[in-house]
PDB file of N, CA, C and O in Angstrom:
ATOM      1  N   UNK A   1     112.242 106.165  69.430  1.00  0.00           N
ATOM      2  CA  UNK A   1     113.187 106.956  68.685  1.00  0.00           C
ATOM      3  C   UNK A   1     113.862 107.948  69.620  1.00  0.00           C
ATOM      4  O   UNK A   1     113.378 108.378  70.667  1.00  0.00           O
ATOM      5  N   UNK A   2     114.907 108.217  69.160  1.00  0.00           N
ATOM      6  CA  UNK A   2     115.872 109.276  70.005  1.00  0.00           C
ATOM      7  C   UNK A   2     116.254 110.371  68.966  1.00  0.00           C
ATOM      8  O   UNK A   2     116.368 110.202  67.752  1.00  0.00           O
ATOM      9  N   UNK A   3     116.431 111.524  69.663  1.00  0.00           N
ATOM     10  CA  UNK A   3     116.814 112.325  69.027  1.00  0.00           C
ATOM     11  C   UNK A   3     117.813 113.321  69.516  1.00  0.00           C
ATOM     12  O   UNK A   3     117.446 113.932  70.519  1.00  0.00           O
ATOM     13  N   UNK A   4     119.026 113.638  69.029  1.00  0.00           N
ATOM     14  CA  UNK A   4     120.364 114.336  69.738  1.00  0.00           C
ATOM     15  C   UNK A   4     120.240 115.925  69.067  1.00  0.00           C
ATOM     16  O   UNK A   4     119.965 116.198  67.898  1.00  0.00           O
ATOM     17  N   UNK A   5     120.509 116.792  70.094  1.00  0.00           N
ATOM     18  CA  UNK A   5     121.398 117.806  68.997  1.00  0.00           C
ATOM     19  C   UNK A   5     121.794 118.855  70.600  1.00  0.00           C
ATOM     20  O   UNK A   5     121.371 118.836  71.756  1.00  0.00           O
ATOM     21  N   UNK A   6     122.734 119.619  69.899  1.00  0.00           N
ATOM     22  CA  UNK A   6     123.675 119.735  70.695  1.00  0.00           C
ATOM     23  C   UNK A   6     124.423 119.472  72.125  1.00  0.00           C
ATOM     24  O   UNK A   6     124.637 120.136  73.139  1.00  0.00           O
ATOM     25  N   UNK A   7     124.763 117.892  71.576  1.00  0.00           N
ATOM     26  CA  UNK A   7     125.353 117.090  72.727  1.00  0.00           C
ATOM     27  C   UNK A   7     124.293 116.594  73.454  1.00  0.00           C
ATOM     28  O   UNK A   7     124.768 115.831  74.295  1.00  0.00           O
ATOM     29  N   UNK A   8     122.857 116.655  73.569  1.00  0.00           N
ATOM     30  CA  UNK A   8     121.974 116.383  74.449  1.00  0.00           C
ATOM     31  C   UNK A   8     120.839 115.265  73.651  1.00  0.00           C
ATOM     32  O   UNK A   8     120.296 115.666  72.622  1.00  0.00           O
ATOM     33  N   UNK A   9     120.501 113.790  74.202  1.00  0.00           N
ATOM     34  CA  UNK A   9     120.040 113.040  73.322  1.00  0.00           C
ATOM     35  C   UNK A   9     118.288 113.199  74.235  1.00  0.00           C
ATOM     36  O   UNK A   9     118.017 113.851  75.244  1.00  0.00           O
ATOM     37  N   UNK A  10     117.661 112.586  73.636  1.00  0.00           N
ATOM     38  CA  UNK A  10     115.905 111.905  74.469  1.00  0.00           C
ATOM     39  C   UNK A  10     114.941 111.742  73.414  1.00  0.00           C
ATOM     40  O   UNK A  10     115.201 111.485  72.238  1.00  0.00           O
ATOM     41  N   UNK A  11     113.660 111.935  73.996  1.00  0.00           N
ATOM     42  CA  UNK A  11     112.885 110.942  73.394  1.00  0.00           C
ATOM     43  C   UNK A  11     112.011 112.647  72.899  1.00  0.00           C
ATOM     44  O   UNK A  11     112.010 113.758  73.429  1.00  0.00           O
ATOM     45  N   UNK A  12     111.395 112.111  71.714  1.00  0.00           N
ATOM     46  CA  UNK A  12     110.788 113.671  71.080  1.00  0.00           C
ATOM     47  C   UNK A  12     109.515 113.867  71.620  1.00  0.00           C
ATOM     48  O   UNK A  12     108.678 113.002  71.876  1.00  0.00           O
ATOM     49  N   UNK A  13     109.437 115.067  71.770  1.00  0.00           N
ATOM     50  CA  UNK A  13     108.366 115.645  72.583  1.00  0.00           C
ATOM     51  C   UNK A  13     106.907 114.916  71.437  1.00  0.00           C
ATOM     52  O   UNK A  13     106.144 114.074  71.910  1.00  0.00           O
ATOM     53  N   UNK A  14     106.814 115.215  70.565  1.00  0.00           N
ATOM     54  CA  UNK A  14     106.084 114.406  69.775  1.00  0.00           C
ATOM     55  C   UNK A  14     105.275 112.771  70.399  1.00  0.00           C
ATOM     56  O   UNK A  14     104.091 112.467  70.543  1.00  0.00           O
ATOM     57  N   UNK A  15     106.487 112.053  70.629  1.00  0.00           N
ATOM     58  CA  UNK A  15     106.489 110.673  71.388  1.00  0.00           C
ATOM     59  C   UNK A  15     106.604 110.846  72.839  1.00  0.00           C
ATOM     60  O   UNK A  15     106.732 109.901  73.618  1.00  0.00           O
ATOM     61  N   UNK A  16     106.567 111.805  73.103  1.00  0.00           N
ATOM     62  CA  UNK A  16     106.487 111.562  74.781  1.00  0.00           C
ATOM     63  C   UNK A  16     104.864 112.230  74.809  1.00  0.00           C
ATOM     64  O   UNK A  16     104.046 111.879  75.659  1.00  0.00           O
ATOM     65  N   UNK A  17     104.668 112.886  74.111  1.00  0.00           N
ATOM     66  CA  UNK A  17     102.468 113.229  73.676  1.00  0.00           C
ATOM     67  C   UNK A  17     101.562 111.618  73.550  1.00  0.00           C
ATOM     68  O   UNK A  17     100.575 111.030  73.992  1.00  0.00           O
ATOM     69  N   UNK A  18     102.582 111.483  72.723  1.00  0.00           N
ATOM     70  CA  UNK A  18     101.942 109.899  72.629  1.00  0.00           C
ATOM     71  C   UNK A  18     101.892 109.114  73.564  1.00  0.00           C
ATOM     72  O   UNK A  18     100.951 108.321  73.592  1.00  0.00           O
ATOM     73  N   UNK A  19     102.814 109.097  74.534  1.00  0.00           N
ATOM     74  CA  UNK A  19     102.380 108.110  75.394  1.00  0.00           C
ATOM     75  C   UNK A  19     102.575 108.760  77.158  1.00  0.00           C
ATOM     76  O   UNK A  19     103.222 108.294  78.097  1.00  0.00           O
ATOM     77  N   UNK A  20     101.821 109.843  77.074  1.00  0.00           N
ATOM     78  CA  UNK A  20     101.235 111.063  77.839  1.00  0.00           C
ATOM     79  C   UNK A  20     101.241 110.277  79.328  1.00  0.00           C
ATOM     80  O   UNK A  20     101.582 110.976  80.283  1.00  0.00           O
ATOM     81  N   UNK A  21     100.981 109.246  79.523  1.00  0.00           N
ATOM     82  CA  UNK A  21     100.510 108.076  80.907  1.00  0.00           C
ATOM     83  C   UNK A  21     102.017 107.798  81.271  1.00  0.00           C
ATOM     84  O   UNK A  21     102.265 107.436  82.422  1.00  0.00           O
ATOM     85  N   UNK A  22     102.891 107.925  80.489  1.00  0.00           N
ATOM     86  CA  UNK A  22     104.175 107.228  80.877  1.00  0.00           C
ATOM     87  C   UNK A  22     104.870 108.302  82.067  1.00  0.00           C
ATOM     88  O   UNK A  22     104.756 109.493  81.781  1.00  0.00           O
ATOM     89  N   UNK A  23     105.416 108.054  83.075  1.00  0.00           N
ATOM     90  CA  UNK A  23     106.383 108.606  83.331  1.00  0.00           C
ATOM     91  C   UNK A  23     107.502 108.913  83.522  1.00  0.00           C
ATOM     92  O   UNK A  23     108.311 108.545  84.374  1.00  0.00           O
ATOM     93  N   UNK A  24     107.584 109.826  82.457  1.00  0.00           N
ATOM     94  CA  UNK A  24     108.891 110.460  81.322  1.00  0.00           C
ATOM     95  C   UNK A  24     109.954 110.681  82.391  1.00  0.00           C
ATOM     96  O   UNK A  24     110.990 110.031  82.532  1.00  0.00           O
ATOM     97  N   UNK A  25     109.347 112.125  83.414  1.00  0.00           N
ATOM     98  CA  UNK A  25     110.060 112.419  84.263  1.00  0.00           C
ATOM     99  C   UNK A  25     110.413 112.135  85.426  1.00  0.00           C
ATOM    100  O   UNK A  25     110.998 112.797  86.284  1.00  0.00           O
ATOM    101  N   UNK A  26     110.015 111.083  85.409  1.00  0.00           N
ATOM    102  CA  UNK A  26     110.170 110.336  86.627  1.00  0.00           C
ATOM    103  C   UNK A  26     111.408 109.072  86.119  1.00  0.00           C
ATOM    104  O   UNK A  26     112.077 108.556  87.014  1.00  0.00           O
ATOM    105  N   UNK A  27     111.582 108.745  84.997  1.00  0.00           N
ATOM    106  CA  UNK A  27     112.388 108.262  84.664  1.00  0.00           C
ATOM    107  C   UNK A  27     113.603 108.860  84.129  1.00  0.00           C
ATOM    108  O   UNK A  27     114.735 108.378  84.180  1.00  0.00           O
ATOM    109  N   UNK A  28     113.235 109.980  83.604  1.00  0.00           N
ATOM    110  CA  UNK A  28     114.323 110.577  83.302  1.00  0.00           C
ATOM    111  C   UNK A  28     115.540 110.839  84.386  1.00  0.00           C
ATOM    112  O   UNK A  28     116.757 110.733  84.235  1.00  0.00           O
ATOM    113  N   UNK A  29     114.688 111.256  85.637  1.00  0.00           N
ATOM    114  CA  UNK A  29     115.125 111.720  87.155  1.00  0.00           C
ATOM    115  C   UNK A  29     116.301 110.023  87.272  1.00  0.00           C
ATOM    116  O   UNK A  29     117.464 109.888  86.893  1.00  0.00           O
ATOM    117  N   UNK A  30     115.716 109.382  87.689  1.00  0.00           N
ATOM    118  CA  UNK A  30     116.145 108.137  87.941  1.00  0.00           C
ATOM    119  C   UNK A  30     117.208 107.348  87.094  1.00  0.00           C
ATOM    120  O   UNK A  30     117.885 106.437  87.570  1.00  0.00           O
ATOM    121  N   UNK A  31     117.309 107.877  85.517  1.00  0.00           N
ATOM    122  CA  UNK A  31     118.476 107.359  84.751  1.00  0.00           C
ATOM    123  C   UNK A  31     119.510 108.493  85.696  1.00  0.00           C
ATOM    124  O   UNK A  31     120.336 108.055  86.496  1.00  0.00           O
ATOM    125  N   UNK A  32     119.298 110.088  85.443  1.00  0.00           N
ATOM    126  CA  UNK A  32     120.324 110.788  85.591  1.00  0.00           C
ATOM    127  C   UNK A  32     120.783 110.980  87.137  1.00  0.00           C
ATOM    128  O   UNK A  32     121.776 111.607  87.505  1.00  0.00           O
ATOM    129  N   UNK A  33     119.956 110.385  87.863  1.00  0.00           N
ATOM    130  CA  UNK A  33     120.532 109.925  89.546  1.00  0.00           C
ATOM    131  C   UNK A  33     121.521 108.578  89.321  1.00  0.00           C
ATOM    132  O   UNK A  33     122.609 108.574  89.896  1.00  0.00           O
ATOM    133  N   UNK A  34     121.080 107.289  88.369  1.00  0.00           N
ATOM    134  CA  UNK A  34     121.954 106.611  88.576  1.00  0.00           C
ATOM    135  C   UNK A  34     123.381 106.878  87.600  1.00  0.00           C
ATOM    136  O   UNK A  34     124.411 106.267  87.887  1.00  0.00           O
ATOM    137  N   UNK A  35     123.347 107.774  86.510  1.00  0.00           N
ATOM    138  CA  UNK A  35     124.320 107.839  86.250  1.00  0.00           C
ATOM    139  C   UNK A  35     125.344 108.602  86.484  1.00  0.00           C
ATOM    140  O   UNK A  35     126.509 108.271  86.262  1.00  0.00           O
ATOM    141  N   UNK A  36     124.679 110.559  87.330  1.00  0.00           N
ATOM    142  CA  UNK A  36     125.544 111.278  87.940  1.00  0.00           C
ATOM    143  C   UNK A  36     125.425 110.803  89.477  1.00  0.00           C
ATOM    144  O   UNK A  36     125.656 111.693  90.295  1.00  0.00           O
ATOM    145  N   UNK A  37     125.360 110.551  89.578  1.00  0.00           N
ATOM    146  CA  UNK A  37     125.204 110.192  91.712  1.00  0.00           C
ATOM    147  C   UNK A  37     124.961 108.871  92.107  1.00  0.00           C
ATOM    148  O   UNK A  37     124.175 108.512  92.984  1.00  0.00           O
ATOM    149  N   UNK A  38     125.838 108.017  91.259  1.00  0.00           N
ATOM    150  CA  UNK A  38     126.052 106.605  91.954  1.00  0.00           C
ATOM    151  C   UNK A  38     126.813 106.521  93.470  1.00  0.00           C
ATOM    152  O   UNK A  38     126.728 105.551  94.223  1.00  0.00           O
ATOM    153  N   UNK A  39     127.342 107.384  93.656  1.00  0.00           N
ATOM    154  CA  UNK A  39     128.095 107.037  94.765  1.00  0.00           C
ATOM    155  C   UNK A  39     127.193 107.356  95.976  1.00  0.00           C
ATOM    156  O   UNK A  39     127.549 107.234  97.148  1.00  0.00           O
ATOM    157  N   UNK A  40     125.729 107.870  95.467  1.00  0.00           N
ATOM    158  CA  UNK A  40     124.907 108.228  96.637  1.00  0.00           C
ATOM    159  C   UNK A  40     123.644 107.827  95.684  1.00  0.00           C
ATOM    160  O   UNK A  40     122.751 108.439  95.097  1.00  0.00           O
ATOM    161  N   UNK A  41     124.042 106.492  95.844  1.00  0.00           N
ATOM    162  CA  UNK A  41     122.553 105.825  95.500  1.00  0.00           C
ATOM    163  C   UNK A  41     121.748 105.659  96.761  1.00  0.00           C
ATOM    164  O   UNK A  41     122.244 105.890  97.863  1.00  0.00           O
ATOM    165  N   UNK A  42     120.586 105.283  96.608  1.00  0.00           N
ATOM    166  CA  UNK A  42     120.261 104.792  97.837  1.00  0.00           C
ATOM    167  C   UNK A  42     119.478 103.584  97.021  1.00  0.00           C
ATOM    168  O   UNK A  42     118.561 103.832  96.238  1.00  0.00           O
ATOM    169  N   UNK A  43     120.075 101.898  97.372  1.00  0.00           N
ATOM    170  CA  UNK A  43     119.787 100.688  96.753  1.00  0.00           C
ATOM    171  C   UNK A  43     118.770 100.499  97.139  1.00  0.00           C
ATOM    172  O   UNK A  43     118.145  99.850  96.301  1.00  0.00           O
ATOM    173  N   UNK A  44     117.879 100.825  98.468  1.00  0.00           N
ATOM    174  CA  UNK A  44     116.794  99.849  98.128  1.00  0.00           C
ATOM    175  C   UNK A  44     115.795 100.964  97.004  1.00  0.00           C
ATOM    176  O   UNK A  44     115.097 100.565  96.071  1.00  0.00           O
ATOM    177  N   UNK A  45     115.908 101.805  97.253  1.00  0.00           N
ATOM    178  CA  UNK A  45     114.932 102.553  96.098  1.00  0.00           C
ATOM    179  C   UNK A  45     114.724 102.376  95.092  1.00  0.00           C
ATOM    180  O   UNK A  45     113.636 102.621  94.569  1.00  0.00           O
ATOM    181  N   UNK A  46     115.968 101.768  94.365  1.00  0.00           N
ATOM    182  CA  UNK A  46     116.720 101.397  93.205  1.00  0.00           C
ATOM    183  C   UNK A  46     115.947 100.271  93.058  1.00  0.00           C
ATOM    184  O   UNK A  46     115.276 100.213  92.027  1.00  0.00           O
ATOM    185  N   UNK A  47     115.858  99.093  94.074  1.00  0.00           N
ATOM    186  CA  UNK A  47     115.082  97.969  94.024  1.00  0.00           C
ATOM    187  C   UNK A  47     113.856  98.069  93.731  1.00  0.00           C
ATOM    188  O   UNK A  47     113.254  97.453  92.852  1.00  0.00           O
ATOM    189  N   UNK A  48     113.409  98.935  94.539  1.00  0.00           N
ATOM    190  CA  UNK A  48     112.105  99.227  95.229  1.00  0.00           C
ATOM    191  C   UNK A  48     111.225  99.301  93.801  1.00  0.00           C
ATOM    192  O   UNK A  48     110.247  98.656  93.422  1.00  0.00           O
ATOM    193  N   UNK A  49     112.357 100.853  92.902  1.00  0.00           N
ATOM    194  CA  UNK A  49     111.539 101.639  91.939  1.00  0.00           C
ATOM    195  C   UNK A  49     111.564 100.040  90.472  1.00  0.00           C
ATOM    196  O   UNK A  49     111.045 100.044  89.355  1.00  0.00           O
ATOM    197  N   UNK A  50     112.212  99.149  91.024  1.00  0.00           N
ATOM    198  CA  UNK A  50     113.041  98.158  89.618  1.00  0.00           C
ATOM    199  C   UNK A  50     111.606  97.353  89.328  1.00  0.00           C
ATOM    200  O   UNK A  50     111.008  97.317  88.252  1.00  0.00           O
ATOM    201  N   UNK A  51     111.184  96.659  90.700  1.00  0.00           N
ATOM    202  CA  UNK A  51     110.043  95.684  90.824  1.00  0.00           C
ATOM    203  C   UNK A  51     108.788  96.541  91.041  1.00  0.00           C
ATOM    204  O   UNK A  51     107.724  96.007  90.731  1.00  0.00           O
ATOM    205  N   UNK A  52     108.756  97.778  91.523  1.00  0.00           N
ATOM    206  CA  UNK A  52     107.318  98.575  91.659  1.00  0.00           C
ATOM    207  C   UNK A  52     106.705  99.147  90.104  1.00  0.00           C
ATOM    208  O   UNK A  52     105.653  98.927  89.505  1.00  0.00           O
ATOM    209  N   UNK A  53     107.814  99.912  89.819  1.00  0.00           N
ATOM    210  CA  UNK A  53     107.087 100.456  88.414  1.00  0.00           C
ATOM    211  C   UNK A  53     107.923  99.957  87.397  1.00  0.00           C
ATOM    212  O   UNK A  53     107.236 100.086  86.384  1.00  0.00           O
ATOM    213  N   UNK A  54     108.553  99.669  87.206  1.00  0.00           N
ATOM    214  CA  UNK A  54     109.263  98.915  85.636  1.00  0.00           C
ATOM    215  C   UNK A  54     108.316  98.127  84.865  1.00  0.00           C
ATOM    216  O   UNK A  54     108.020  98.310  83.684  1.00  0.00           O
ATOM    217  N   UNK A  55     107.772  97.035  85.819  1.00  0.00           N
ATOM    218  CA  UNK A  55     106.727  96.732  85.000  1.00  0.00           C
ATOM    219  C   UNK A  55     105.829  97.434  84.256  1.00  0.00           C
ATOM    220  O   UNK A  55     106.107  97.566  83.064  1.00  0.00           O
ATOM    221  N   UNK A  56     104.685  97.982  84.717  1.00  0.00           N
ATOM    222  CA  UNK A  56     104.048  98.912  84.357  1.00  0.00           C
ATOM    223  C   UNK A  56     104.503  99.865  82.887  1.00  0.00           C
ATOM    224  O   UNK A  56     103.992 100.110  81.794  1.00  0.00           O
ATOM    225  N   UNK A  57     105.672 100.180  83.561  1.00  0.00           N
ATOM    226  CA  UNK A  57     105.921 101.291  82.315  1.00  0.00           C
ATOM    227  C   UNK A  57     106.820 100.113  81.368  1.00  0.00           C
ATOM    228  O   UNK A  57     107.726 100.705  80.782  1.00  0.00           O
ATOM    229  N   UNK A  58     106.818  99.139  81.168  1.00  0.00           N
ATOM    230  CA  UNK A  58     107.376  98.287  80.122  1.00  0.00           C
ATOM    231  C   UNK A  58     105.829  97.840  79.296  1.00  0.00           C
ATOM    232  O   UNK A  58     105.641  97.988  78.088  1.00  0.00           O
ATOM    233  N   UNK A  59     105.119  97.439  79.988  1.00  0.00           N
ATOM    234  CA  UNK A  59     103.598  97.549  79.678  1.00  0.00           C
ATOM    235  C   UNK A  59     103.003  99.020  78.659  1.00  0.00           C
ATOM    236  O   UNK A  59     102.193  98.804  77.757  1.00  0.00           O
ATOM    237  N   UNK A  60     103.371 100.072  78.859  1.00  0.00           N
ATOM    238  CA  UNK A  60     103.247 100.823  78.576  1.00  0.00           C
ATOM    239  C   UNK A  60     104.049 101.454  77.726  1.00  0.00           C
ATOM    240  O   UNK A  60     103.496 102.237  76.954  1.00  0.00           O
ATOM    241  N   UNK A  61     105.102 101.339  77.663  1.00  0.00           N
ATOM    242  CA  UNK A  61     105.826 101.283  76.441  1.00  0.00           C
ATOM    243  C   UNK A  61     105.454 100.386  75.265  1.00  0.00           C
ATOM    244  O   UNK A  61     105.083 100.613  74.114  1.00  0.00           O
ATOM    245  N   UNK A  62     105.738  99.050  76.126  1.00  0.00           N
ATOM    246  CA  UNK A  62     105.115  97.986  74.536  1.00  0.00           C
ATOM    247  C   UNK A  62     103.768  98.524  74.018  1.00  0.00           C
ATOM    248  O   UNK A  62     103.583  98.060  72.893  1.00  0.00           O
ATOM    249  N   UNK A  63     102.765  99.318  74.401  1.00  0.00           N
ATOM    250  CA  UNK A  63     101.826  99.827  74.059  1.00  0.00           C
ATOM    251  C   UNK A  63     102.037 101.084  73.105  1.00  0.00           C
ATOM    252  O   UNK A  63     101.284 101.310  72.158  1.00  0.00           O
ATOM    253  N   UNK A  64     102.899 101.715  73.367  1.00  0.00           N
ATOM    254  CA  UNK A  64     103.295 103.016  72.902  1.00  0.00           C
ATOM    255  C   UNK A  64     103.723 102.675  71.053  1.00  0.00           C
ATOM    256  O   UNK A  64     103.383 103.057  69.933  1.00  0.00           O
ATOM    257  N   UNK A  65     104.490 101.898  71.581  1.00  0.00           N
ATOM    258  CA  UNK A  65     105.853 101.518  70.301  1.00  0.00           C
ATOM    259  C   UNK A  65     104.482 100.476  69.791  1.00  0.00           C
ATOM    260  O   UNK A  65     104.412 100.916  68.643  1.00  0.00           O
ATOM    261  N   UNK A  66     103.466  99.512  69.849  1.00  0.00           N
ATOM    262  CA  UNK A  66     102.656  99.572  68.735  1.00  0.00           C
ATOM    263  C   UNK A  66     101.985 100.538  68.372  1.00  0.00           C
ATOM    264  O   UNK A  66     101.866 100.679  67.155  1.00  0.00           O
ATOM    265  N   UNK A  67     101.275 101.596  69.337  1.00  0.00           N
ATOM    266  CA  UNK A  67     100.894 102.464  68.577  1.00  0.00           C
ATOM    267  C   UNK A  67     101.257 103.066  67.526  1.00  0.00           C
ATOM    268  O   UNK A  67     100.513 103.106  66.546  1.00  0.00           O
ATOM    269  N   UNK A  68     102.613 103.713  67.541  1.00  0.00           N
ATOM    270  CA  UNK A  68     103.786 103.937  67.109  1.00  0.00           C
ATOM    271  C   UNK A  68     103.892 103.268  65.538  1.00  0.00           C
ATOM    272  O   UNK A  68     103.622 103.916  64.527  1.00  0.00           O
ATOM    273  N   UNK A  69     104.297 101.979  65.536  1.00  0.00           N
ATOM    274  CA  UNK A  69     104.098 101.421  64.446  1.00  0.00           C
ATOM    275  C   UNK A  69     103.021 101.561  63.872  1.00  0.00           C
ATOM    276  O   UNK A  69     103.147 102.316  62.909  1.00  0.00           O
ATOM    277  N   UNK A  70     101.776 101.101  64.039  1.00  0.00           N
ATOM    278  CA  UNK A  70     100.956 101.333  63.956  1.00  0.00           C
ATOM    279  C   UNK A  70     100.746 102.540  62.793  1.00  0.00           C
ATOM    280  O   UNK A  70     100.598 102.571  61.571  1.00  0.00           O
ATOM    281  N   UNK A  71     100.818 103.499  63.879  1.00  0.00           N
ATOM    282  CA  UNK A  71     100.839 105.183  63.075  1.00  0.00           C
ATOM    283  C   UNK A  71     101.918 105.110  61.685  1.00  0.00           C
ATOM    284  O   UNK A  71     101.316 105.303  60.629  1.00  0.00           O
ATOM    285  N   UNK A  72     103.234 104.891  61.559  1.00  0.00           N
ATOM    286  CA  UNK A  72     103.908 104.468  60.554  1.00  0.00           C
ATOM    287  C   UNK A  72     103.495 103.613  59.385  1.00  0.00           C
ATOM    288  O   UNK A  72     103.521 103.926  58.195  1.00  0.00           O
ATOM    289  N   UNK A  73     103.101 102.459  59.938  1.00  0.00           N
ATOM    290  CA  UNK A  73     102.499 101.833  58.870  1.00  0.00           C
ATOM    291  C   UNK A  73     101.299 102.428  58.132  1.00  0.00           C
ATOM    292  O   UNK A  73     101.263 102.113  56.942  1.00  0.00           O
ATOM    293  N   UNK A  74     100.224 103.284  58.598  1.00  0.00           N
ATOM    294  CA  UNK A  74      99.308 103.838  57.683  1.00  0.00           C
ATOM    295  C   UNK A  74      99.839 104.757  56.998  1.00  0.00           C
ATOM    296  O   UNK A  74      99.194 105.211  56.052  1.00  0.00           O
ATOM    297  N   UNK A  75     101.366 105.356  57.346  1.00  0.00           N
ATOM    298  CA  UNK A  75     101.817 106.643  56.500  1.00  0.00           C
ATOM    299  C   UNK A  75     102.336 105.932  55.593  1.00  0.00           C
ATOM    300  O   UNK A  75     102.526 106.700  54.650  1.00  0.00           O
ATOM    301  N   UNK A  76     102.685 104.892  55.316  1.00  0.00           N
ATOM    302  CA  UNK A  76     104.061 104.193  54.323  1.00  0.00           C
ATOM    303  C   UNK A  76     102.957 103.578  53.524  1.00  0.00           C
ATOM    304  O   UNK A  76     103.426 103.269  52.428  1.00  0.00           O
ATOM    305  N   UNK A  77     101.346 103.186  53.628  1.00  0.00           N
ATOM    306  CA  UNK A  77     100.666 102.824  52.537  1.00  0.00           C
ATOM    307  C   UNK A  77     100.093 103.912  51.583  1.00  0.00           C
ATOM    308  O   UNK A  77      99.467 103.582  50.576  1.00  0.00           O
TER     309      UNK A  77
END
C-alpha cells in the first residue's frame, strides 16, 4: 500500500514495521538516485545492486504482502 499527502507518496510506517528486514532505505536511496541523478548514474552499480539484492528483497516482499494479507483476512472475518 502507498500512501500520499502533501505531494509526497511511500510506503506506511506501519508496513515498513512489518517487514523491519527489508531494506526500505536503501531502496528508497536508489529509486531517488535513479530518478533525480540519472545523468550520474554509475551502471555497473545499477547492475550490480539489480542481480545482488533484488532478489532477496522480492523474496521478502512476497513474504511481507502474505503476511499482510494474511493480517487482513482475519480482520474481514
Amino acid at each position: 500500500m502507498s500512501s500520499c499527502s502533501f505531494g509526497r507518496c511511500g510506503t506506511p510506517q506501519e508496513t515498513k514495521s512489518a517487514g523491519s528486514a527489508i531494506a526500505w532505505r536503501a531502496a528508497t536511496r536508489m529509486r531517488n538516485r535513479i530518478v533525480h541523478g540519472y545523468w550520474d548514474l554509475d551502471v555497473e552499480t545499477l547492475v550490480a545492486t539489480a542481480g545482488d539484492d533484488l532478489p532477496q528483497m522480492i523474496v521478502q516482499l512476497d513474504h511481507l504482502i502474505a503476511v499482510l494479507d494474511e493480517d487482513h483476512a482475519d480482520h474481514q472475518a
